[in-house]
Every structure is written in C-alpha cells, then in structure tokens.
C-alpha positions in Angstrom: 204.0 168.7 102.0 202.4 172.3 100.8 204.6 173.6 97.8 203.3 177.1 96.3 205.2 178.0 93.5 205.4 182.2 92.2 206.5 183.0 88.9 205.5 186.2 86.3 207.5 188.9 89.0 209.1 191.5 87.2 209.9 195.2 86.2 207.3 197.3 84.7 206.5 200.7 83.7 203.7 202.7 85.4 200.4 201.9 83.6 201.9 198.4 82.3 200.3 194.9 83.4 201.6 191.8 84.6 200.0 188.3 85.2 201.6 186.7 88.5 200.9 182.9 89.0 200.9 180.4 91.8 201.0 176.5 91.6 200.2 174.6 94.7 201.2 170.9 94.9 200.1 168.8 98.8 197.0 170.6 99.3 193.4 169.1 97.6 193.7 172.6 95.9 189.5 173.1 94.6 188.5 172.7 97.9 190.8 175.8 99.3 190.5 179.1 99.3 194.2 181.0 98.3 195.3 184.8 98.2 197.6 186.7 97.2 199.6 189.4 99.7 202.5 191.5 99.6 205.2 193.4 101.2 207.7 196.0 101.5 210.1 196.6 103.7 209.4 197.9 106.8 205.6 197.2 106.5 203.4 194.5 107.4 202.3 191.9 104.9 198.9 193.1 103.4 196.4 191.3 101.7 195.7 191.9 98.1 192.9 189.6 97.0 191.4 186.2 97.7 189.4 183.7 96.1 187.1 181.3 97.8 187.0 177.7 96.6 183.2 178.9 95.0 185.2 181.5 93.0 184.1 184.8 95.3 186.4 187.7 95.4 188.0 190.3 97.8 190.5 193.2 97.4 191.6 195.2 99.3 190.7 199.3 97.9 193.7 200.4 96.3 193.6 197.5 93.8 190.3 197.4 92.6 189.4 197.8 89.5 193.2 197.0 88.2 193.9 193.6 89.5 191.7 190.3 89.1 192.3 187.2 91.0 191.3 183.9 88.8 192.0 179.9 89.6 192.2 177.2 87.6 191.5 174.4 89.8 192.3 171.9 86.6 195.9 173.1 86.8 196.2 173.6 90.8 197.1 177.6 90.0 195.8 181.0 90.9 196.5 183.8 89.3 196.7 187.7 89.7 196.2 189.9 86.9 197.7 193.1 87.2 197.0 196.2 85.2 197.6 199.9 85.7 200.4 199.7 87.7 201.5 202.0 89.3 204.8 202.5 91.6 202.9 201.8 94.8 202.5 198.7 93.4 206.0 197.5 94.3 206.2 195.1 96.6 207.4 191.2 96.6 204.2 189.1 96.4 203.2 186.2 98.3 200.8 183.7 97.5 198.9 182.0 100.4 196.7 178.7 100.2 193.7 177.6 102.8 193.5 180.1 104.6 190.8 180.3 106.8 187.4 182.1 105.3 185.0 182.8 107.2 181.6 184.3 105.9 179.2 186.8 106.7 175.8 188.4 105.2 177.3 190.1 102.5 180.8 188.4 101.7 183.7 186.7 103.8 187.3 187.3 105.3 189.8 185.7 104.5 192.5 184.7 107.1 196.0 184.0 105.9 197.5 180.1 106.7 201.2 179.1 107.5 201.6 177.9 103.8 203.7 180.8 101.5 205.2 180.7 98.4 208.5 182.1 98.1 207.5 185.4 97.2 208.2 187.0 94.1 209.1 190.5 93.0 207.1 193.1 91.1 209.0 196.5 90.4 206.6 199.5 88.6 209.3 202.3 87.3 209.9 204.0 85.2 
C-alpha cells in the first residue's frame, strides 16, 4: 500500500520561503520518479516540478528560478524548496510518486500516477 505523507504547508508572507516535504512508504522509492502539483479551487491540478529517479528536473515557468525539487532516496522523501513567494503561490500542494516519465532528446515528461498525498496547504499574504 502507497502512503505519501505532506508536511511544511503553511502561511507566509510575499517574498518568504518554505520547504514542503513528502515521505513515501510501499513504493521501491530510488527507482521512481515523484512530483509535486497543486491546486486551487476551481482550476485544474498543475504540475510544479518533478524529479526523475536520475535526479533530472522540470518546472513548470512560473516557478523557476524560486523553487528546487530535491530527494533523498536514503530517507524515502522529496522535497520542494520554495522561495520568493509570492500570492500566486497559494494553492494546496500534492505530492505524486511513479508517475510515468517518458523521455525525449532534450529532457522528459512527466505523467502524474493514481498515488497522492493528502495535499497540504501553502498560503503567501500578507
């Protein structure tokens, strides 16, 4: 049974940081690739980054250059480091494990699986 586990949500001002993490438990968890999305009412779930299980990268424009994605494969957790927030920033955040990746000449797509954490909440105001 696939258990992902959020924590690190929270209220922040504009321009602050937070570190959100996700601990995964069923899944052989170096050998997946996991993500990160979020949400907001009335929209769609949207990808924010991925990591492959060979540690490559995707975000999606609007986060780049403010947010890293980072695993620790020894503790079974991914991570998202988020910095300059800013109030678009407020969503609740979902982590995703082995999702599908698929690769191409200069990087890969990541496909989301049925395995979600809980989702947790991020709030930048002010």
């Amino acid at each position: 049974q696939v258990q992902l586990v959020e924590s690190g949500g929270g209220l922040v001002e504009p321009g602050g940081s937070l570190t959100l993490s996700c601990t995964a438990s069923g899944i052989s968890f170096s050998l997946q690739a996991m993500a990160w999305y979020r949400q907001t009412p009335g929209k769609q779930r949207e990808l924010v980054a991925d990591i492959t299980s060979g540690g490559s990268t995707n975000y999606r424009d609007s986060v780049k250059g403010r947010f890293t994605i980072s695993r620790d494969n020894a503790k079974n957790t991914v991570y998202l480091n988020m910095g300059i927030l800013k109030p678009e920033d407020t969503a609740v955040y979902y982590c995703n494990a082995a999702g599908r990746v698929i690769h191409y000449n200069s990087g890969h797509y990541y496909t989301a699986s049925d395995y979600w954490g809980q989702g947790i909440q991020v709030t930048v105001s002010s």
